[in-house]
N, C-alpha and C positions, 0 to 999 in steps of 0.2 A: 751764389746763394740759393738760386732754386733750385740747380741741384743737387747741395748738400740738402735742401728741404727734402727736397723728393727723397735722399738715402733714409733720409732720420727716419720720414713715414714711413716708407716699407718698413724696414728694421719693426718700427712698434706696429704694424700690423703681424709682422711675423712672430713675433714676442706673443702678442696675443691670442696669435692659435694656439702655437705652443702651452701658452699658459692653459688655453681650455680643454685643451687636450692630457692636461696632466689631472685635472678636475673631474673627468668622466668615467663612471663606475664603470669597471670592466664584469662586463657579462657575468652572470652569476651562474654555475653549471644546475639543470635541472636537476630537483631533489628525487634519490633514489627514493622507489617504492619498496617498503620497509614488508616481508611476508612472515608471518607469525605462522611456525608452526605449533600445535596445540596435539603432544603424546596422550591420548586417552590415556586413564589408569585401566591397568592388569589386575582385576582380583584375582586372587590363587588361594579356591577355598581347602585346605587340608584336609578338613577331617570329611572329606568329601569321600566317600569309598563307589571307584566303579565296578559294577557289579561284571564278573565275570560272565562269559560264555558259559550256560550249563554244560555238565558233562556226567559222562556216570560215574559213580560213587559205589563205596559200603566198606564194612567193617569187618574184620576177622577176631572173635577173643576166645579167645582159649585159656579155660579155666580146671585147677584141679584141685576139689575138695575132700578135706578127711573128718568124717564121722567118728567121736571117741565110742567109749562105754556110757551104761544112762546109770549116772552116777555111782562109775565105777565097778559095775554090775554087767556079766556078759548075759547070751540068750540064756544057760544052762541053767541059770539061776530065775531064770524067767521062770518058776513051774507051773503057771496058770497059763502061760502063752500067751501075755494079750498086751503086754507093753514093749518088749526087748525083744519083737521080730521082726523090725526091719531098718535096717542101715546101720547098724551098731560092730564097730571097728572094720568100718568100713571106708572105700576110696571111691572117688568120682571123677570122671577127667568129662567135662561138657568142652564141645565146640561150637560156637555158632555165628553161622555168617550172614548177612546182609549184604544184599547187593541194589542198588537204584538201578535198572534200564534205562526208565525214562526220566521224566517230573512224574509221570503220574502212574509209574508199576514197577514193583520191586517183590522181591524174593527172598525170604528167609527159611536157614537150614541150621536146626538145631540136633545136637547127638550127644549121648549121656551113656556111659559107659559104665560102670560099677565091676568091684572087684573087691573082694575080703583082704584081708589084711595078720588074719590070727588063724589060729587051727578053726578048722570046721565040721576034725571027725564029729561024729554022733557021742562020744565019750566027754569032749571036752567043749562043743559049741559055742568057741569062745567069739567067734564072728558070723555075721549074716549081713549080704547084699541087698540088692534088688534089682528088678530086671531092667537089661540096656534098652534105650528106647531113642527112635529118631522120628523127627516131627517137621515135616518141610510146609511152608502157608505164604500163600501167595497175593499181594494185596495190588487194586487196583482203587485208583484214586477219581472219581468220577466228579468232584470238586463240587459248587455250589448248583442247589437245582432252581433252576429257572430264575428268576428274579427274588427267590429266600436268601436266607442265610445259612441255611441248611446243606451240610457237607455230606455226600455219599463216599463210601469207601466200600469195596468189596473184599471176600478175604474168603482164597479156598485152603482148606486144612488136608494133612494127611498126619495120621500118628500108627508108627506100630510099636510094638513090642517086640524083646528078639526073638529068634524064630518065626514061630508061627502062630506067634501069641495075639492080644487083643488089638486090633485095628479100626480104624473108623476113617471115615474119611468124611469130609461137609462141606458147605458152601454158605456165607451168612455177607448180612451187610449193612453196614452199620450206618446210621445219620445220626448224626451231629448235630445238637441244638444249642451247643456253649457259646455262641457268638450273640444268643438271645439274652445269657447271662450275665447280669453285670457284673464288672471286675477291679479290682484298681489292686493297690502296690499290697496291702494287708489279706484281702480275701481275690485270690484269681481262679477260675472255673476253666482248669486246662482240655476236660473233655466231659462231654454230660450228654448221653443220647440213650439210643435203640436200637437192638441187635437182633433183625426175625432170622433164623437161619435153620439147616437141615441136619442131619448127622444119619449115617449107617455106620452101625458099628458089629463087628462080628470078628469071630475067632473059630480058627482050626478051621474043620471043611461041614457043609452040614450046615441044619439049624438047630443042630443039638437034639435033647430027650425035654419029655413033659416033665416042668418043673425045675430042668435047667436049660434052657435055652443059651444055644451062644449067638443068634444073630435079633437085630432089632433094631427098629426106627425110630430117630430122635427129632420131634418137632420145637425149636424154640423158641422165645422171647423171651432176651436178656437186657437190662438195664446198665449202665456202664457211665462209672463218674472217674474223674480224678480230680481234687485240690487242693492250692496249694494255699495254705492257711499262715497265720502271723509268726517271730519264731519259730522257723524255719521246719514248720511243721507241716506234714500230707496227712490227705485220707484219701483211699483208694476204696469205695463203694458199689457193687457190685450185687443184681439180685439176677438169677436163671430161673425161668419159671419152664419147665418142657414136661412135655405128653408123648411117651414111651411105650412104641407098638413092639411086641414080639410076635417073633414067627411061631415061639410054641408057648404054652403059659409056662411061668414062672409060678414057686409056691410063696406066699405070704402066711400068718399066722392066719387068717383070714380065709385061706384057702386057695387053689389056685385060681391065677388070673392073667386074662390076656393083654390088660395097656394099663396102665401106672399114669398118673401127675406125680409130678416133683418139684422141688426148688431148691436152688442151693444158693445162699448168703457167704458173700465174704466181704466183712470187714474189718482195713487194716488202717491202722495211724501211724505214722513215722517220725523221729524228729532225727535232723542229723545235726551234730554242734562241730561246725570247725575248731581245731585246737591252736594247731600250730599252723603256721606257711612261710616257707621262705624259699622264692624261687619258683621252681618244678617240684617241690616236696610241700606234702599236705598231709596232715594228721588232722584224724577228728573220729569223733564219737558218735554211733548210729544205735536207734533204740526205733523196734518196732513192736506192734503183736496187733492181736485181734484175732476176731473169725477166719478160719481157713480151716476149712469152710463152716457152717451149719446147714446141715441138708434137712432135708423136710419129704415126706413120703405119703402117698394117699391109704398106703396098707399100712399094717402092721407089721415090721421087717420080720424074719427068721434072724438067727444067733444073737449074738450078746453073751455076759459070761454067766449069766445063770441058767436053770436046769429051764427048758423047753414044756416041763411039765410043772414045776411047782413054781418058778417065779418069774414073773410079767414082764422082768428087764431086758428078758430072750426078745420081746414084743414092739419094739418102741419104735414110733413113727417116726422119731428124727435123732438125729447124731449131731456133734461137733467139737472142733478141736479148738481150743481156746491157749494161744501162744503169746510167747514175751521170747525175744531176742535180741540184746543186746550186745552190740560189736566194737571193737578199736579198728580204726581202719587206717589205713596209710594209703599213699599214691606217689607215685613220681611220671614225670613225662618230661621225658629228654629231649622228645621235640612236640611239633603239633600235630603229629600223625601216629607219635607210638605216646602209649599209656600202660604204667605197667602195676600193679596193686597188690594188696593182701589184708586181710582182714583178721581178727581172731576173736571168740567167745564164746555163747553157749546158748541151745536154744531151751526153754522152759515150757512142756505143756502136758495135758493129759494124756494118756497112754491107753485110756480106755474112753472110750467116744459115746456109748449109748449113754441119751442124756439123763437117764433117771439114775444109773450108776457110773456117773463121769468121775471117775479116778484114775491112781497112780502121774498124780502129777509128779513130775521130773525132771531134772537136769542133765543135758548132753551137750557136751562141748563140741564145739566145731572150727574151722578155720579153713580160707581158700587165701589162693594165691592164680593171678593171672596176667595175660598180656593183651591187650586189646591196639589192633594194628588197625589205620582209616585210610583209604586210597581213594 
């Protein structure tokens, strides 16, 4: 009997561990450490433009215009000579180029060529030119002075005429005060300053004879606007005021005399109205006119088309052309480097300039066509 007792106790001792050992939580594996990663956002702003590397630049257009009759009227029919002698059935082929060096100096070369179109014996004077001229001006950009707002630009000129005709040559330089100007979307002040500058002008060889001088020295200050105003309209304002030294005197009604003041006004207003666009094609309508010029004189000029002895319009201190031109224009650009145009209409203005006898106002039809290349 004891030891069946003793089997039975082991037995339920052993029963017992057993049993505690089915009871005991088995180990739990430590909890992985969770790592969050967090992609910043990428803005990608579009309409973001990075600005290129400067490089050099300019333009090449090449334009050629044709002069009708003034109102169907050639020079022969002119017989006072003073409206239909100059550019009537006649051609122009202008070229002119631009070029940038830098950011702040560039070079432009302009040439104008003329050539008749009709007979020009002395019988039948059905055409008259005018003379070829090339004009090269060389600008250098001197940017704002000191802590102003004020823009320097300099600008040397050369002009001749062909052969051995009038030349000059100058040096001027403009500041800039339109940054002083207020502007916004209806009234903007794209250029508004002061121009002191020099000029020698001279022709053939010599200084000429007393009374016709061809050499003389031009001292300036000119005044120089551009803006751009509401429907789609400019004015381009413009006064020269210069003190005119000759090497020999010059005659005036006045008698002769060695240095002159002068001034010359041009003002012009424009509007242009687009018509049509679709694509690369654009039609629209351009209407200009104004002063170009009115000059102003401290003598009393010689010619005009009265007599020298009986009537004063021979005499008169100032002159000017007073124009209206209106155009249809077209354009295409087949890409963004070529531009190619043509325009067609007529220009409207006096033909006789002295202002006490300003007549023969006029109609001359006109029309150009050209290509303008950017590189």
């Amino acid at each position: 009997m004891k030891k069946l007792a003793l089997v039975l106790g082991s037995l339920l001792v052993v029963g017992s561990v057993a049993s505690a050992k089915e009871v005991m939580p088995a180990p739990a594996p430590a909890p992985e450490k969770v790592i969050e990663y967090v992609e910043k956002p990428v803005i990608v702003y579009r309409d973001r433009e990075v600005t290129p590397a400067w490089r050099p630049n300019g333009s090449v257009d090449v334009q050629y215009r044709w002069y009708g009759e003034v109102e169907g009227k050639t020079p022969k029919k002119d017989t006072d000579g003073n409206w239909a002698t100059d550019k009537v059935n006649a051609g122009r082929l202008q070229t002119e180029t631009k070029v940038n060096f830098t950011e702040k100096q560039s070079l432009e070369v302009r040439t104008r060529n003329y050539h008749t179109l009709n007979d020009t014996d002395a019988n039948n004077q059905k055409s008259v030119g005018a003379s070829d001229e090339v004009r090269v001006r060389h600008f250098y950009n001197f940017g704002k002075l000191g802590s102003s707002k004020v823009n320097a630009t300099s600008r040397l000129e050369f002009k001749q005429k062909a052969g051995d005709g009038k030349k000059s040559a100058g040096a001027s330089v403009f500041f800039d005060f339109s940054d002083y100007i207020y502007s916004n979307n209806f009234f903007k002040v794209d250029k508004l300053g002061l121009r002191p500058g020099y000029k020698y002008v001279w022709s053939g060889h010599g200084n000429g004879e007393e009374g016709s001088p061809s050499v003389h020295n031009e001292y300036h200050l000119a005044f120089e606007s551009d803006f751009t105003l509401p429907l789609n309209f400019t004015l381009n304002l413009e006064y020269d005021l210069a003190y005119n030294r000759y090497r020999e005197k010059f005659e005036t009604a006045d008698g002769l005399k060695k240095a002159e003041w002068t001034g010359e006004l041009t003002a012009v207003l424009a509007n242009y109205t687009p018509l049509y666009k679709a694509g690369a094609v654009e039609v629209g309508f351009n209407a200009e006119g104004g002063y170009d010029t009115y000059n102003m004189h401290q003598y009393r000029r010689m010619g005009g088309t009265g007599s020298v002895d009986t009537d004063d319009t021979s005499r008169d201190r100032r002159d000017y052309e007073l124009y209206l031109e209106p155009t249809l224009r077209v354009s295409y650009k087949p890409t963004d480097f070529v531009k190619l145009y043509a325009a067609a209409g007529a220009d409207y203005r006096n033909r006789v300039t002295n202002e006490s006898e300003v007549k023969r106002w006029r109609w001359q039809p006109t029309a150009w066509a050209g290509m303008k290349v950017t590189f």
